[in-house]
N, C-alpha and C positions, 0 to 999 in steps of 0.2 A: 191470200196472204193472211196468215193466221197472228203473225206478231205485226207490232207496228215497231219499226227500224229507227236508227238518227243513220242519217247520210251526211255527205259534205257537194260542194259542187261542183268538186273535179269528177265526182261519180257519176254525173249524169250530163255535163257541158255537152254543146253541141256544135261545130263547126260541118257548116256547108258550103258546097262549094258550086257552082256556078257559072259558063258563060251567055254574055249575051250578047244574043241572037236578034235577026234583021226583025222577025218576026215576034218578039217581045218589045219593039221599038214601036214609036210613034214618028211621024211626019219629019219631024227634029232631029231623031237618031238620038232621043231617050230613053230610056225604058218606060215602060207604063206603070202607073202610081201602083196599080192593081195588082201588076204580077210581080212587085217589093213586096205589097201588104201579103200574097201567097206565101211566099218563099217565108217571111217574116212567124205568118201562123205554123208554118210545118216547124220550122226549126222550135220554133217555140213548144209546139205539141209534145214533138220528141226530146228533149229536154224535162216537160213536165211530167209523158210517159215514162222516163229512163229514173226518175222519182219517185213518182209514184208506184211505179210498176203494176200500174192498171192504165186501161183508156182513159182517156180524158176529154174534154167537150170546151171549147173556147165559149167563156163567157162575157170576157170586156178587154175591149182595147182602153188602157189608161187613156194614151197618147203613143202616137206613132209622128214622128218629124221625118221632113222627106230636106237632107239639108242642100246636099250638093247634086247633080244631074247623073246617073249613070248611064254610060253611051252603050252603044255598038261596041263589038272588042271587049268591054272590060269582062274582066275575070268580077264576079260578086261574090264576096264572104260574109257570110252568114252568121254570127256568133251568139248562141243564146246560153244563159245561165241562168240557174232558178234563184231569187231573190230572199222567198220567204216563204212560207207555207201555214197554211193554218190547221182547223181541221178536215176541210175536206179539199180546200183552195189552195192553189199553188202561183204565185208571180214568177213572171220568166220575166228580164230583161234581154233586150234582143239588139244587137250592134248590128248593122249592116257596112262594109266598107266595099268601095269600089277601086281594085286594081288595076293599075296600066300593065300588063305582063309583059309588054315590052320595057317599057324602062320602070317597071316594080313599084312605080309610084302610087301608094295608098290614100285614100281620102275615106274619112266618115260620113256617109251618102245617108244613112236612116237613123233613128234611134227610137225606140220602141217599148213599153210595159203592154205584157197582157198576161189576164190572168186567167187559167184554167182550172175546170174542178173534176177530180176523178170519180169515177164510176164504176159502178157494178155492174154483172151480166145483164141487169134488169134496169139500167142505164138510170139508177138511184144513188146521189153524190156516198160515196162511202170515205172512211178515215184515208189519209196518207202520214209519210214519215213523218218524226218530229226533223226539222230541220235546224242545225245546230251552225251559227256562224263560228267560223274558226279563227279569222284573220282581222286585221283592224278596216281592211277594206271589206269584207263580210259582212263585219258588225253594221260598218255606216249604210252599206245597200239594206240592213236587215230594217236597221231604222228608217232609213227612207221609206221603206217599200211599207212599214207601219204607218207613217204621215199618210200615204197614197191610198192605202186600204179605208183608215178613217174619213179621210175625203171624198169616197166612193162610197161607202154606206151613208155619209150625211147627207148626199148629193141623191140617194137613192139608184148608185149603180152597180147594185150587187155590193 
């Protein structure tokens, strides 16, 4: 990439999709904490790749909340958007919802910040886009996701 771009983040959002299976459950006919937090890092990755349009390396989970139980049966959507980006750093916010696809009913099951940093062939952070909020709900993730950065470098987490 020879230039560095401005994007928005309908250009790189990411919607996945998901059911779950007998064998992603626990004893309860939950899903396992473990294979949210998967699903959670991919959507996230490809969001922060479809940005930066280089690889990317997961460096810090903000927080990830686990709110409601997703079972057996439900449909999982996946919804990740990039928040902010620095210069070599990128925050994805990451929604997880769990559907009844029989009667359509949705719930907010995860919520999630992580942030990733792009890379070079020689797997050394390199620049990504400026990212430019466009909307009044952009601006407020932009600033949030400002608070949360400041917080993590005072806190010493990247």
């Amino acid at each position: 990439m020879s230039a560095i771009q401005t994007q928005t983040p309908d250009d790189y959002s990411v919607l996945m999709t998901e059911l779950v299976l007998p064998q992603h459950t626990n004893a309860l006919g939950a899903i396992f904490g473990g294979v949210v937090m998967g699903w959670v890092d991919i959507a996230g990755a490809i969001a922060a790749m479809r940005f930066a349009r280089r690889p990317v390396v997961t460096v810090s989970i903000d927080s990830l909340h686990f709110i409601v139980p997703i079972k057996t049966g439900n449909t999982v959507l996946t919804k990740a958007r990039v928040t902010w980006a620095g210069t070599t750093s990128i925050e994805v916010e990451i929604l997880v919802e769990a559907e009844n696809s029989i009667t359509g009913v949705t719930k907010k099951a995860t919520h999630a910040f992580l942030t990733y940093v792009a890379v070079d062939d020689n797997g050394d952070p390199t620049p990504v886009p400026k990212f430019v909020p466009k909307t009044p709900d952009e601006e407020k993730r932009y600033a949030e996701a400002v608070e949360r950065r400041k917080n993590r470098l005072k806190s010493g987490k990247n």
